[in-house]
N, CA and C atoms as a LAMMPS dump frame, in Angstrom:
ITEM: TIMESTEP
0
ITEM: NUMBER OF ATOMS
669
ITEM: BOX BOUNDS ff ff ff
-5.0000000000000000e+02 5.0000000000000000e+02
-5.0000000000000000e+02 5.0000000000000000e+02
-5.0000000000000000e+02 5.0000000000000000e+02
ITEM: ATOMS id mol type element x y z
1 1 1 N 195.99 336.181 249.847
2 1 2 C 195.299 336.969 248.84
3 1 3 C 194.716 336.066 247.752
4 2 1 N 195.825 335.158 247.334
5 2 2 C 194.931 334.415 246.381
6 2 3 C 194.311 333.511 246.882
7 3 1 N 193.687 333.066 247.926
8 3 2 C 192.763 332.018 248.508
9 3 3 C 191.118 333.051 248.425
10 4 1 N 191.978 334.067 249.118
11 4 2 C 190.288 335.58 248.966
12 4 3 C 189.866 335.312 247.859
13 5 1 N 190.67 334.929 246.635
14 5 2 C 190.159 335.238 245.339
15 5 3 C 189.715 334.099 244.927
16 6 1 N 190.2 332.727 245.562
17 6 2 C 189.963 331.632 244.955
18 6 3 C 188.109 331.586 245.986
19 7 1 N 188.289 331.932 246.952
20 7 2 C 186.981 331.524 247.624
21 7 3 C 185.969 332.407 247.173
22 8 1 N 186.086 333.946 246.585
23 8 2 C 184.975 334.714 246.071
24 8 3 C 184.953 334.236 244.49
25 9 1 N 185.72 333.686 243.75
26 9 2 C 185.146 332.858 242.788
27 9 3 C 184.376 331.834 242.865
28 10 1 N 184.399 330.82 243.463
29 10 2 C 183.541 329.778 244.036
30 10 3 C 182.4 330.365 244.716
31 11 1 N 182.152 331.501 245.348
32 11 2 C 181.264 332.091 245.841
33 11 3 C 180.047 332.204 244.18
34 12 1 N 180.726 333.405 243.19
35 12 2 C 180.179 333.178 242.451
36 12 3 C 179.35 332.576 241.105
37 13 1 N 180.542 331.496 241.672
38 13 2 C 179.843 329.807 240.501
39 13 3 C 178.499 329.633 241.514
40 14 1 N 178.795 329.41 242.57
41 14 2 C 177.794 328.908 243.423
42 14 3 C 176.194 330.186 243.534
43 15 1 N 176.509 331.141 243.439
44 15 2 C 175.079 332.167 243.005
45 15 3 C 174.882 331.641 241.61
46 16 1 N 175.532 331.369 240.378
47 16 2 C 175.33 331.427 239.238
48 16 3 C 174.391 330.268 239.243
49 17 1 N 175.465 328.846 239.75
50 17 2 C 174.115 327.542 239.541
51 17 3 C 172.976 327.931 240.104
52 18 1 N 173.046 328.806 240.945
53 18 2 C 171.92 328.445 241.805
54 18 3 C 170.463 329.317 241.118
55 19 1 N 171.123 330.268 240.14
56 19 2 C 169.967 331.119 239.037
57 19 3 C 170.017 330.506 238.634
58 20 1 N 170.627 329.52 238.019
59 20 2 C 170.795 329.031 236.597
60 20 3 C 169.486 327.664 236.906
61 21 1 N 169.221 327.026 238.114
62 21 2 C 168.29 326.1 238.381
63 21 3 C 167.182 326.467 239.274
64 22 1 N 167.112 327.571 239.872
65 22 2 C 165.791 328.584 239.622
66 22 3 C 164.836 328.897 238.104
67 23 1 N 165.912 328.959 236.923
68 23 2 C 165.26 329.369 235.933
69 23 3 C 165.129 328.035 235.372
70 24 1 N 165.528 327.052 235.608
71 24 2 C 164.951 326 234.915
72 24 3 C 164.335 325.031 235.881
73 25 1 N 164.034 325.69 236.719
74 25 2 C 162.703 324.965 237.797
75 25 3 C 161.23 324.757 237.034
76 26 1 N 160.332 323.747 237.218
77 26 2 C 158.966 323.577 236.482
78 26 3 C 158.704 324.629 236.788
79 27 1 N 157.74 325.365 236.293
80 27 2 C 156.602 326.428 236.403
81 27 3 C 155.616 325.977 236.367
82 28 1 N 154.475 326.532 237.263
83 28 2 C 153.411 326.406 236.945
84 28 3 C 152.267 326.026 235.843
85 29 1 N 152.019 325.008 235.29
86 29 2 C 151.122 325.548 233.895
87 29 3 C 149.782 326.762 234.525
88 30 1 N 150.452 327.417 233.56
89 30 2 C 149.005 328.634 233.51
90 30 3 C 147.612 327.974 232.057
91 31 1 N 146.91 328.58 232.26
92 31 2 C 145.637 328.237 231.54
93 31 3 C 145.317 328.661 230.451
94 32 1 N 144.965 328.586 229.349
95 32 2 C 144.61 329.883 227.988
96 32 3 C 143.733 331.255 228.56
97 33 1 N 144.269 332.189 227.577
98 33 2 C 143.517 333.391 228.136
99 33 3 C 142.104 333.219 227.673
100 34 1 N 141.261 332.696 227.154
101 34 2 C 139.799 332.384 226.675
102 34 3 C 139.477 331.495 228.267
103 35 1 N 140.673 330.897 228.565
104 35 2 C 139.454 329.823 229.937
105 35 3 C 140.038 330.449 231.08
106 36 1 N 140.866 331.111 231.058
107 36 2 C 141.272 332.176 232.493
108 36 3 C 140.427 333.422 232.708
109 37 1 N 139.639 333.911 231.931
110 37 2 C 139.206 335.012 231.751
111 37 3 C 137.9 334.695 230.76
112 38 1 N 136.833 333.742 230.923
113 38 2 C 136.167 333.31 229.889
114 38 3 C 134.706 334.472 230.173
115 39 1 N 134.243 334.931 228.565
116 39 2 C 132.805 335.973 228.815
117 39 3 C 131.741 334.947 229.215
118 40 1 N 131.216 335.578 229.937
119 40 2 C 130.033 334.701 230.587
120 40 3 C 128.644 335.355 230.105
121 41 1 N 127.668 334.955 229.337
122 41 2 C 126.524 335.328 229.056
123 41 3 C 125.593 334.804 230.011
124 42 1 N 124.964 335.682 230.021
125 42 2 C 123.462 335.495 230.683
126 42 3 C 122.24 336.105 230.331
127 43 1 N 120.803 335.673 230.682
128 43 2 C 119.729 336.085 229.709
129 43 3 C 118.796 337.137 231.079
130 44 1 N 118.797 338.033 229.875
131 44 2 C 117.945 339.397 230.689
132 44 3 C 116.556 340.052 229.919
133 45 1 N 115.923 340.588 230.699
134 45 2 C 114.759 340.878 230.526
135 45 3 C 114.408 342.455 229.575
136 46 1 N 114.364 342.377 228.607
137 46 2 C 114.156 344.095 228.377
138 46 3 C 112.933 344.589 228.107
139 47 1 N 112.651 345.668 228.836
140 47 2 C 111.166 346.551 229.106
141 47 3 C 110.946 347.641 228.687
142 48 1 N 109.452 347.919 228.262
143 48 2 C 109.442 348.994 228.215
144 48 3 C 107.757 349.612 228.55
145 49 1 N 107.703 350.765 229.297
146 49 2 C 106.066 351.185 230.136
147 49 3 C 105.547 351.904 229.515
148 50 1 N 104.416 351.747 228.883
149 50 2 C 103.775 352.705 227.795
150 50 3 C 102.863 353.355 228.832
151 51 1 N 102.894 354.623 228.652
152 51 2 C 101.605 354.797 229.658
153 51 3 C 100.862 355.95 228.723
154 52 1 N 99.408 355.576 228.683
155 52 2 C 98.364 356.81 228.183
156 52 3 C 97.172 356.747 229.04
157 53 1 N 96.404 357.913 228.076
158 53 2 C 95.631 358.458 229.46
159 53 3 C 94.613 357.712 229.301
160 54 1 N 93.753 357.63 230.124
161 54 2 C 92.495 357.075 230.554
162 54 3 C 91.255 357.386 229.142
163 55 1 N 91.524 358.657 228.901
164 55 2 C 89.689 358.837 228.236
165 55 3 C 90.33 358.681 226.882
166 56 1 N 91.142 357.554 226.778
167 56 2 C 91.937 356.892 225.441
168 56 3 C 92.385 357.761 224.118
169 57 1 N 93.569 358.845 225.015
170 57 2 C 94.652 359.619 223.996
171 57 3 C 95.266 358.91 223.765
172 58 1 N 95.89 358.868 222.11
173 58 2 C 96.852 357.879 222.07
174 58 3 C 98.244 358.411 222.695
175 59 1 N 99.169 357.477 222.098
176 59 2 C 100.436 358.126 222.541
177 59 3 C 101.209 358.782 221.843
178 60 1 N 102.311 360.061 222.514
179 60 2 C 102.709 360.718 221.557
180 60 3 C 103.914 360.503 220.673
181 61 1 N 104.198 361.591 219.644
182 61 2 C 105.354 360.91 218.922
183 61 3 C 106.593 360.26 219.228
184 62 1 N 106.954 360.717 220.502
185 62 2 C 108.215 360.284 220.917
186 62 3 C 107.707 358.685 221.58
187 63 1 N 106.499 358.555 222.662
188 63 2 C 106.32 356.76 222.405
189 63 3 C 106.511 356.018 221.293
190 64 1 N 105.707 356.756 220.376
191 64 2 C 105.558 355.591 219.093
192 64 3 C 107.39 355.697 218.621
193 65 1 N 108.067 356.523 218.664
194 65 2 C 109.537 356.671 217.754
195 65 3 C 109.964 355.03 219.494
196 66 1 N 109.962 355.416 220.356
197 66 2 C 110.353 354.491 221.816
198 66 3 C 109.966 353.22 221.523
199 67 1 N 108.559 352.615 220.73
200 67 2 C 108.398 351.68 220.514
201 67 3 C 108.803 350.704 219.145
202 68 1 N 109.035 351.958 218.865
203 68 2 C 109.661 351.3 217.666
204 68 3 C 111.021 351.054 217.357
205 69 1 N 111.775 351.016 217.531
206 69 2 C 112.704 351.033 218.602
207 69 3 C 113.264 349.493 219.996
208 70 1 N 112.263 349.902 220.206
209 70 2 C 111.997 348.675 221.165
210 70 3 C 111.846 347.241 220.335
211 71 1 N 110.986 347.44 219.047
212 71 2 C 110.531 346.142 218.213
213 71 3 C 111.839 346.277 217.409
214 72 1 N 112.348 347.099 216.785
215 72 2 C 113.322 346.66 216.296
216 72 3 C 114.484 345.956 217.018
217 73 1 N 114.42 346.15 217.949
218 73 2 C 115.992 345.212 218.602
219 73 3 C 115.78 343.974 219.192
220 74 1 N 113.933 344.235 219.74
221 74 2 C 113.247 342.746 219.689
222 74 3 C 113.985 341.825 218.128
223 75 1 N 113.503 342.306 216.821
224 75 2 C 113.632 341.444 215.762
225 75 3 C 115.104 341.14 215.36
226 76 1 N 116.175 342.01 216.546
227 76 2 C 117.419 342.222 215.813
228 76 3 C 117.855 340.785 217.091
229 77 1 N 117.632 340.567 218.362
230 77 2 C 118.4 340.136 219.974
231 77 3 C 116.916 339.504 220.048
232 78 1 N 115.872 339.874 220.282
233 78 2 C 115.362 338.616 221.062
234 78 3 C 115.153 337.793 221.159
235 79 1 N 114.63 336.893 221.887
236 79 2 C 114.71 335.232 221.816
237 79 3 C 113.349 334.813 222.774
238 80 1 N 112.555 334.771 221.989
239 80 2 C 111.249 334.096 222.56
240 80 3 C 110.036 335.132 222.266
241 81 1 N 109.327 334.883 222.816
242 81 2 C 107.882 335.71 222.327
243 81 3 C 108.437 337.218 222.872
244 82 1 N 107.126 337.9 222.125
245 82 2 C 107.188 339.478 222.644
246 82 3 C 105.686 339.391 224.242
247 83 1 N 106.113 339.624 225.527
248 83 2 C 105.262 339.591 226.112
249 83 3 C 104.724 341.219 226.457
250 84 1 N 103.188 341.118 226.661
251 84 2 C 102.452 342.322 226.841
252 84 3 C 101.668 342.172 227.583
253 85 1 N 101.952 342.716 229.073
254 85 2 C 101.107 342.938 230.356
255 85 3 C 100.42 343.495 230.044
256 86 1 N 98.977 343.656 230.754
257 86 2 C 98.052 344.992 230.827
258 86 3 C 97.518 344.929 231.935
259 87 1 N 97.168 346.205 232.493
260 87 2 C 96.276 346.308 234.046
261 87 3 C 94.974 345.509 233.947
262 88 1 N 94.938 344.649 234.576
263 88 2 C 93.814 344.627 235.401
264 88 3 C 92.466 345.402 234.952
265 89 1 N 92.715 347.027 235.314
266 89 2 C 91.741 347.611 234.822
267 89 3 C 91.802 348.407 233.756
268 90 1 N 90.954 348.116 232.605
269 90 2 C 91.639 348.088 231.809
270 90 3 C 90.666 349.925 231.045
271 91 1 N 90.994 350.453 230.199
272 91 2 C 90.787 351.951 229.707
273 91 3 C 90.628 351.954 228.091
274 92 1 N 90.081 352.993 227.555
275 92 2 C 90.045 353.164 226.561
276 92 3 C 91.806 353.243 225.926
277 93 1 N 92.602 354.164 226.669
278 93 2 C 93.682 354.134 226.409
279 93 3 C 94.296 352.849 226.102
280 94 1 N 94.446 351.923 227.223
281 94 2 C 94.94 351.052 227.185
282 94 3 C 94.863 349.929 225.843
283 95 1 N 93.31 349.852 225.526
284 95 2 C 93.249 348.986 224.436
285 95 3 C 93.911 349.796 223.387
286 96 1 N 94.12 351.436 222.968
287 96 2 C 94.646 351.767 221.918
288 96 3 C 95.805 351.901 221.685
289 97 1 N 96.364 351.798 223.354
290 97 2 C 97.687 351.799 223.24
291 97 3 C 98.477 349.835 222.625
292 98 1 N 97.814 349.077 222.642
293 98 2 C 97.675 347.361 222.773
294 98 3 C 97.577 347.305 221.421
295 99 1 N 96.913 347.825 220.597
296 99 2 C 96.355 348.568 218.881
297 99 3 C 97.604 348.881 218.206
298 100 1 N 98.161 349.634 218.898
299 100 2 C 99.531 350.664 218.459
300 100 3 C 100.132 349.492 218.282
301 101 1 N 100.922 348.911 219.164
302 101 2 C 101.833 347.984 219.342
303 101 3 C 101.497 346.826 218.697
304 102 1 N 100.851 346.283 218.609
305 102 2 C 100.546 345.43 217.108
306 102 3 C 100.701 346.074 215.721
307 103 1 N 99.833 347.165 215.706
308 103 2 C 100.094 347.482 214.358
309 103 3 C 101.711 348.027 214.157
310 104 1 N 102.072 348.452 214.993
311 104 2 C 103.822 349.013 214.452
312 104 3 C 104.355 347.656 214.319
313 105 1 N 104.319 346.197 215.071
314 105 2 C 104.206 345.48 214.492
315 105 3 C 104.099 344.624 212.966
316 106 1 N 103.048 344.656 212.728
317 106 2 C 103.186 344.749 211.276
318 106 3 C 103.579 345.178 210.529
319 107 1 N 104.056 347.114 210.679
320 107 2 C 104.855 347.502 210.095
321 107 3 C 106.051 346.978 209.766
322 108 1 N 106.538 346.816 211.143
323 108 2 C 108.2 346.057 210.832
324 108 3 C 108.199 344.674 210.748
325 109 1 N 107.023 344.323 209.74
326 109 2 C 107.346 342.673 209.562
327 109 3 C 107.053 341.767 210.678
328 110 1 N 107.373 342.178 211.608
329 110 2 C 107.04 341.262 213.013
330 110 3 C 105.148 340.703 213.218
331 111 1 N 104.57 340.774 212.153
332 111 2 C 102.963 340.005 212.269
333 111 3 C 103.342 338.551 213.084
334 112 1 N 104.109 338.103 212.539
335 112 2 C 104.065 336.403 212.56
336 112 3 C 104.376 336.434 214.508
337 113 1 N 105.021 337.558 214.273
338 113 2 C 105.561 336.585 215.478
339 113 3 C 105.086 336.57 217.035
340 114 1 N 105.644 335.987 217.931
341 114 2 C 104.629 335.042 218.703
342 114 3 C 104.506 336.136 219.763
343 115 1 N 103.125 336.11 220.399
344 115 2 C 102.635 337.195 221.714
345 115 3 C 102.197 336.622 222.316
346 116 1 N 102.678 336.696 224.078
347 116 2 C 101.673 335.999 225.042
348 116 3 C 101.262 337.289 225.522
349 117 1 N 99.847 337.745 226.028
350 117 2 C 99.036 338.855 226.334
351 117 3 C 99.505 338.568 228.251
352 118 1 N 98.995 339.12 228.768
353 118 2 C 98.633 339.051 230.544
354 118 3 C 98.228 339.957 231.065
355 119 1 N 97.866 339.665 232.356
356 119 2 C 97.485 340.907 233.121
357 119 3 C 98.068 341.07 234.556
358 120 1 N 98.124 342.051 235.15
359 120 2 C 98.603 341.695 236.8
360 120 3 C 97.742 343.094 237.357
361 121 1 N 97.414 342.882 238.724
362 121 2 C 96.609 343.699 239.437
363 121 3 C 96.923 344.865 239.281
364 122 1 N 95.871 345.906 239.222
365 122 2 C 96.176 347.169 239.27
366 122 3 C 94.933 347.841 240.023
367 123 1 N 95.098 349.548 240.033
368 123 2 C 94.246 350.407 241.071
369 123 3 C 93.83 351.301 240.214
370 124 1 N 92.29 351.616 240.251
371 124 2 C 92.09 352.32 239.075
372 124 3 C 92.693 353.829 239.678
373 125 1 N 92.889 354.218 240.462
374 125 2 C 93.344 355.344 240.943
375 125 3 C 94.854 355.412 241.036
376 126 1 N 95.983 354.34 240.145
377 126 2 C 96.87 354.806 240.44
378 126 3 C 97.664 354.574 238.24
379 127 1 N 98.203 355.472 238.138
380 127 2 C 98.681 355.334 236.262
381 127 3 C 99.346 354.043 236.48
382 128 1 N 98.767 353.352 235.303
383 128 2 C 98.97 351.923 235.477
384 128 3 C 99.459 351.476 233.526
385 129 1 N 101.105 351.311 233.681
386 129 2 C 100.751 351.235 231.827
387 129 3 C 100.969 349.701 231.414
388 130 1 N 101.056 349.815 230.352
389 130 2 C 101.061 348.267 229.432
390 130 3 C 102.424 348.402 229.198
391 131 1 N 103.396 347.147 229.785
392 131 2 C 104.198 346.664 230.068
393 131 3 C 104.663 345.739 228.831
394 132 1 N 105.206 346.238 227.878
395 132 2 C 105.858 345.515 226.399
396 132 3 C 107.648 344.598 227.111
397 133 1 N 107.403 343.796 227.062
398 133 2 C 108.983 343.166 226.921
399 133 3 C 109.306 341.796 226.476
400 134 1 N 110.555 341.301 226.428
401 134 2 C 111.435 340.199 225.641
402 134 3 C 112.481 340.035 226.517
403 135 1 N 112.767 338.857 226.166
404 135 2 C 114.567 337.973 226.416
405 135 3 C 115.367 337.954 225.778
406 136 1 N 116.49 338.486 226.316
407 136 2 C 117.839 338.489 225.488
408 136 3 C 118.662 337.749 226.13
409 137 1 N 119.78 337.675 224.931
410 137 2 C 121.051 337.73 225.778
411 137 3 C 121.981 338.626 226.017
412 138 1 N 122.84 338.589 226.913
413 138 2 C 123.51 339.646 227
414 138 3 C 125.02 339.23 227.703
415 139 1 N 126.27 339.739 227.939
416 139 2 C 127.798 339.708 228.147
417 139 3 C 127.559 340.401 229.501
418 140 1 N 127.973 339.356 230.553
419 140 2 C 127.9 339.937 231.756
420 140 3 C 129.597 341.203 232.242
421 141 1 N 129.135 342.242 232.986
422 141 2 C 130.609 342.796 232.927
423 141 3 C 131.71 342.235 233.595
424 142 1 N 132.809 342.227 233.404
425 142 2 C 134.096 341.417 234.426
426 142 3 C 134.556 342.519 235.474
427 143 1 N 134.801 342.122 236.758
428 143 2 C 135.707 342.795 237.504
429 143 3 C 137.333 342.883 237.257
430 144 1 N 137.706 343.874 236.515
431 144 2 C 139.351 343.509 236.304
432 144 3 C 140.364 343.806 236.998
433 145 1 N 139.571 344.325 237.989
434 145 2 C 140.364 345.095 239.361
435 145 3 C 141.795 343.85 239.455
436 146 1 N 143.157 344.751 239.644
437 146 2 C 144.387 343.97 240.032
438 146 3 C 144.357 344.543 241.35
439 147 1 N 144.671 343.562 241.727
440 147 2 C 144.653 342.747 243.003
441 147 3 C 146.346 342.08 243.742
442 148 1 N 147.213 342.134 242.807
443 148 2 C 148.07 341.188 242.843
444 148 3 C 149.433 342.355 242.397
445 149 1 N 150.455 342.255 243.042
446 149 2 C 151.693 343.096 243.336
447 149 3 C 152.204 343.03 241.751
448 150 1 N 152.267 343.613 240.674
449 150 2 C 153.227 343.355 239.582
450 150 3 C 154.077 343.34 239.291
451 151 1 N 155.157 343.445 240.494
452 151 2 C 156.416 343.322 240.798
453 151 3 C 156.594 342.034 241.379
454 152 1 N 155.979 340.964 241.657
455 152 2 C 156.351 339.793 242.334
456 152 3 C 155.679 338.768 241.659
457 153 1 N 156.873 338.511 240.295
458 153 2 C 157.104 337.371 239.241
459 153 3 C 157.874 336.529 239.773
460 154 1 N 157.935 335.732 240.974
461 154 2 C 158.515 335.028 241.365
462 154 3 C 159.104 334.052 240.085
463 155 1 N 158.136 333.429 239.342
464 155 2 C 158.298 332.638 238.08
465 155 3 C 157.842 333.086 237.198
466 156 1 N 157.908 334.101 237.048
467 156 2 C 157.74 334.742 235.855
468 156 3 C 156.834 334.563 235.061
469 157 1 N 155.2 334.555 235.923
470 157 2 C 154.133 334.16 235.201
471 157 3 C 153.836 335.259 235.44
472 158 1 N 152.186 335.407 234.691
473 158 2 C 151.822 336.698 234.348
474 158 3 C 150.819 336.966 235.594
475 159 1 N 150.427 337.716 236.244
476 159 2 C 149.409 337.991 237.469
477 159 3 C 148.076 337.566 237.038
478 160 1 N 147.354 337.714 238.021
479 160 2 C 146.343 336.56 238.361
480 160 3 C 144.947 337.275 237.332
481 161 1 N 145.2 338.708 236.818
482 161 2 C 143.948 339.11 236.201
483 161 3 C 144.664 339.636 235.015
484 162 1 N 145.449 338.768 234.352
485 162 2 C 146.497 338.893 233.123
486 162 3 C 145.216 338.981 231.666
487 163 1 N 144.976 339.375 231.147
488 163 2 C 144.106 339.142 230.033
489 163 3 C 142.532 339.358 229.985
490 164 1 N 142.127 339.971 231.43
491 164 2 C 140.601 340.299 231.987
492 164 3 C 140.642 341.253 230.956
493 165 1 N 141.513 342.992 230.932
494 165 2 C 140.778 343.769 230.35
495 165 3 C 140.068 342.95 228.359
496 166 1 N 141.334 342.25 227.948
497 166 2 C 141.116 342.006 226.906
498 166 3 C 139.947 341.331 226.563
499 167 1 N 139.523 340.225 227.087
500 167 2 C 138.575 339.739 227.208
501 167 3 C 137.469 340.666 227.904
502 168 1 N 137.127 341.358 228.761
503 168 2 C 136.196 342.366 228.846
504 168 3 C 135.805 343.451 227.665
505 169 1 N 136.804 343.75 226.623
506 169 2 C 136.527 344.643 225.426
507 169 3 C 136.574 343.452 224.683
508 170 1 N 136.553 342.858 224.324
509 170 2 C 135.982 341.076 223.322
510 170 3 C 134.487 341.04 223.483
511 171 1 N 133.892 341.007 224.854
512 171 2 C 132.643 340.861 225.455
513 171 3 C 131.878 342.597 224.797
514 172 1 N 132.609 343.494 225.49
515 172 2 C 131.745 344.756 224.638
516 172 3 C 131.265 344.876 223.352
517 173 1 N 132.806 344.609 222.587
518 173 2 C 132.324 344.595 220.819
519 173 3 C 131.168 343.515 220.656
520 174 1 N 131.236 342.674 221.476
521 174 2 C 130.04 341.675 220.331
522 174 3 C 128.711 342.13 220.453
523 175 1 N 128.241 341.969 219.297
524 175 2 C 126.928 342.617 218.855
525 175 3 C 126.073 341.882 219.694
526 176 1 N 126.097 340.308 219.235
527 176 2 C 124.977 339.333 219.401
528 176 3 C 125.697 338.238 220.34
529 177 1 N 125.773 338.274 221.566
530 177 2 C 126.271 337.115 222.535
531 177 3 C 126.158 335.43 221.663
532 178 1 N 124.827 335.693 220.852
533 178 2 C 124.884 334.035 220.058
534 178 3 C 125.413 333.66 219.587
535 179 1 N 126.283 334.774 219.304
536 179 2 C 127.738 334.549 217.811
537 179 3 C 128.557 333.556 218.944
538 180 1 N 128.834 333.494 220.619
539 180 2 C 129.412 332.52 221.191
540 180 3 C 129.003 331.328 221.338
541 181 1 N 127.762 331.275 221.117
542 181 2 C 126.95 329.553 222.062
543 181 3 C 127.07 328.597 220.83
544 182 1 N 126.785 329.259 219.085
545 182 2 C 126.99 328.404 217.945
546 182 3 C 127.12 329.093 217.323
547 183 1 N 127.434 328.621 215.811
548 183 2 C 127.833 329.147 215.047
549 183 3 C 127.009 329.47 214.272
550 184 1 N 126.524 330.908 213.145
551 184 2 C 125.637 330.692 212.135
552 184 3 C 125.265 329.799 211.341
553 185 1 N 123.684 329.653 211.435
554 185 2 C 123.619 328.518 209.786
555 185 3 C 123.934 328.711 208.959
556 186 1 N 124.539 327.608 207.504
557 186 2 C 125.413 328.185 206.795
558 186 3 C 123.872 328.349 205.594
559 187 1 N 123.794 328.911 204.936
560 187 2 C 122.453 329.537 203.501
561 187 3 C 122.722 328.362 202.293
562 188 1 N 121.493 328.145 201.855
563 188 2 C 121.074 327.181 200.812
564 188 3 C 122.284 327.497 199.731
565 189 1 N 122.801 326.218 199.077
566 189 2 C 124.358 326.552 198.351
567 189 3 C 123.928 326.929 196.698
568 190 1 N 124.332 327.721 196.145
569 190 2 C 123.843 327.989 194.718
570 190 3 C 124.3 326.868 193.632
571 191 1 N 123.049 326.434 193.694
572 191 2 C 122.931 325.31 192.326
573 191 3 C 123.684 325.865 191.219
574 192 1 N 123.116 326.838 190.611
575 192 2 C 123.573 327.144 189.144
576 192 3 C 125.323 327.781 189.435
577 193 1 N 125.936 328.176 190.498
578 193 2 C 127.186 328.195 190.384
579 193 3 C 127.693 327.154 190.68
580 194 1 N 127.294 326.577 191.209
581 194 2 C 127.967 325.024 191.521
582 194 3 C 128.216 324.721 189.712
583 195 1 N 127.045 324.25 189.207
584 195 2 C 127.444 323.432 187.775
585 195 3 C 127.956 324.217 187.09
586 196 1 N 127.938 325.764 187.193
587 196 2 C 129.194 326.494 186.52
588 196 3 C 130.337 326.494 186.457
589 197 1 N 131.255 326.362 187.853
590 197 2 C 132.513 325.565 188.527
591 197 3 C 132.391 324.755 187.729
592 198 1 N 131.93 323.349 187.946
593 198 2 C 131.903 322.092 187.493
594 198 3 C 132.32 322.145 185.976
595 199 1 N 131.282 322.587 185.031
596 199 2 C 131.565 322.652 183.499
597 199 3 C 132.922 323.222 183.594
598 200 1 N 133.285 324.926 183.636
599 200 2 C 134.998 324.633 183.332
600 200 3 C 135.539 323.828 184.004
601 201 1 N 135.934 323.196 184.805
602 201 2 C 136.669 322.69 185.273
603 201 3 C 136.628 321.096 184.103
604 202 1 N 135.4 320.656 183.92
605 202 2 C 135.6 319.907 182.945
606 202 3 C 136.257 319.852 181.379
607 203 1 N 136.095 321.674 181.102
608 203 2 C 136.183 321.627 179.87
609 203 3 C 137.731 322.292 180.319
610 204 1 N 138.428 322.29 181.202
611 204 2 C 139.635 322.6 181.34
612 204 3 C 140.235 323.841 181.292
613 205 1 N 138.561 324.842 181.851
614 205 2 C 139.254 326.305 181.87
615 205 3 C 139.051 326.677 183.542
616 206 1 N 139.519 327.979 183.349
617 206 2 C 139.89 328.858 184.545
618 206 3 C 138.749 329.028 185.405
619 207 1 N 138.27 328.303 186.804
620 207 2 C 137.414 328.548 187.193
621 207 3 C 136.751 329.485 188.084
622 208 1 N 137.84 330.283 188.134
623 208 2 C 137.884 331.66 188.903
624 208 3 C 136.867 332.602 188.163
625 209 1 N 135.701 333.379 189.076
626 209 2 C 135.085 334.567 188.238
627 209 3 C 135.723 335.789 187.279
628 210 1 N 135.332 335.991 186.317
629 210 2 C 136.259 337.531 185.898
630 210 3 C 136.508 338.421 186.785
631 211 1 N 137.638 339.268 186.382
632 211 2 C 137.931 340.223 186.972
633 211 3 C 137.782 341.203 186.159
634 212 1 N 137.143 342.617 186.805
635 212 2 C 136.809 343.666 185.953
636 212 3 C 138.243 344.473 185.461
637 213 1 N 138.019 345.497 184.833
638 213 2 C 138.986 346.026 184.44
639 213 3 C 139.464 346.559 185.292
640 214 1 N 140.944 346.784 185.227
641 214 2 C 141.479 347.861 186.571
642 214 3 C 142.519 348.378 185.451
643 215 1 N 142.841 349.411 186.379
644 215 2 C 143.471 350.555 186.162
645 215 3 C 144.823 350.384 186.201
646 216 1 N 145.611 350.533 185.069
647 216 2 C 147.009 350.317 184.956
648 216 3 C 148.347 351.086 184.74
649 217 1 N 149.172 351.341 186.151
650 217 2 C 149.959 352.422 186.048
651 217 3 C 151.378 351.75 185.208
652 218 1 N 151.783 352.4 184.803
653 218 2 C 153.155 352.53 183.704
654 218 3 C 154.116 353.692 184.564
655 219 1 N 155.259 353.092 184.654
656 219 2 C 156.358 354.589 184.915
657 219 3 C 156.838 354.56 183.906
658 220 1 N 157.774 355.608 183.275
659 220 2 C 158.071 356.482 182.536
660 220 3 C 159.268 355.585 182.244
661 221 1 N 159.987 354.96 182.496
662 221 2 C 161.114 353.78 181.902
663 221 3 C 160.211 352.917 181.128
664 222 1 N 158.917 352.351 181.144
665 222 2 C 158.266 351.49 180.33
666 222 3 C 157.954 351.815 179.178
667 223 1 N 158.031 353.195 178.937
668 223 2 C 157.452 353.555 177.701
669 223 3 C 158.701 353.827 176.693
């Protein structure tokens, strides 16, 4: 009886080392979640088809609200000229619709900026419109599909698409993909606060701005 007991003790020293140098076996190095799961930008094309009629109606309110619209996110995301196809054959419409889009242009400030014109074949018998578009950038989507058993932590690392969703909603929120490639320029530094700093600090006062008045509660033991 006591040998049973002496040999199922030794039984369980011998399971114990043997967790005990499982868990302090190397592991794998795993990677940061930014380079395991990194957003990938890429640059895309955005369009838009104006189409009017031939015996040169302009276009209606909801184009012009569509194009404007369109120029604003040009001036907000794009990156390079504004390009403007036109048919081939070309219409009264067409030049007024070409009119429009410059002048809303100017409206929103955008005069300066740069236009390459073109043309590509068209049929006078088939509606043919003027083709407004730009380059952006944009956050390509991730596949986060799991793939991988989440029960089999052999070493207790994390599965193979550990940190995709997070990094996929990182990629959604950002406004402007450029905020990744660099950083903003930093704005011309203010002279006259600079030598404002400077003087107190010389004359040995507090160089912190004022603080306005605030509002000051008292409890009823203070008084």
């Amino acid at each position: 009886m006591k040998k049973f007991k002496s040999t199922r003790f030794v039984i369980s020293i011998a399971i114990v080392a043997v967790l005990v140098a499982s868990c302090s076996s190397q592991r794998p190095q795993e990677l940061p979640l930014f380079l395991k799961n990194p957003i990938q930008i890429a640059e895309s094309v955005e369009r838009l088809e104006l189409y009017s009629r031939p015996d040169g109606m302009s276009l209606s309110a909801r184009d012009q609200d569509s194009v404007a619209q369109f120029l604003t996110a040009y001036a907000r995301y794009g990156d390079g000229p504004i390009y403007m196809n036109m048919p081939s054959q070309h219409s009264a419409g067409t030049m007024q619709t070409k009119g429009m889009v410059r002048s809303m242009m100017a409206q929103l400030g955008l005069a300066g900026a740069p236009v390459q014109e073109g043309q590509y074949q068209s049929a006078s018998y088939m509606p043919s419109p003027v083709v407004v578009s730009y380059r952006r950038l944009k956050t390509l989507p991730q596949d986060c599909t799991i793939r991988d058993h989440l029960n089999r932590t052999q070493t207790n690392q994390p599965y193979g698409q550990f940190g995709c969703s997070a990094s996929a909603n990182l990629a959604a929120m950002i406004d402007d993909p450029r905020q990744l490639l660099a950083p903003y320029e930093l704005g011309a530094p203010d002279m006259r606060r600079r030598m404002t700093i400077y003087d107190k600090y010389i004359k040995g006062e507090s160089p912190a701005s004022q603080q306005p008045a605030r509002q000051e509660i008292s409890s009823s033991e203070d008084r």
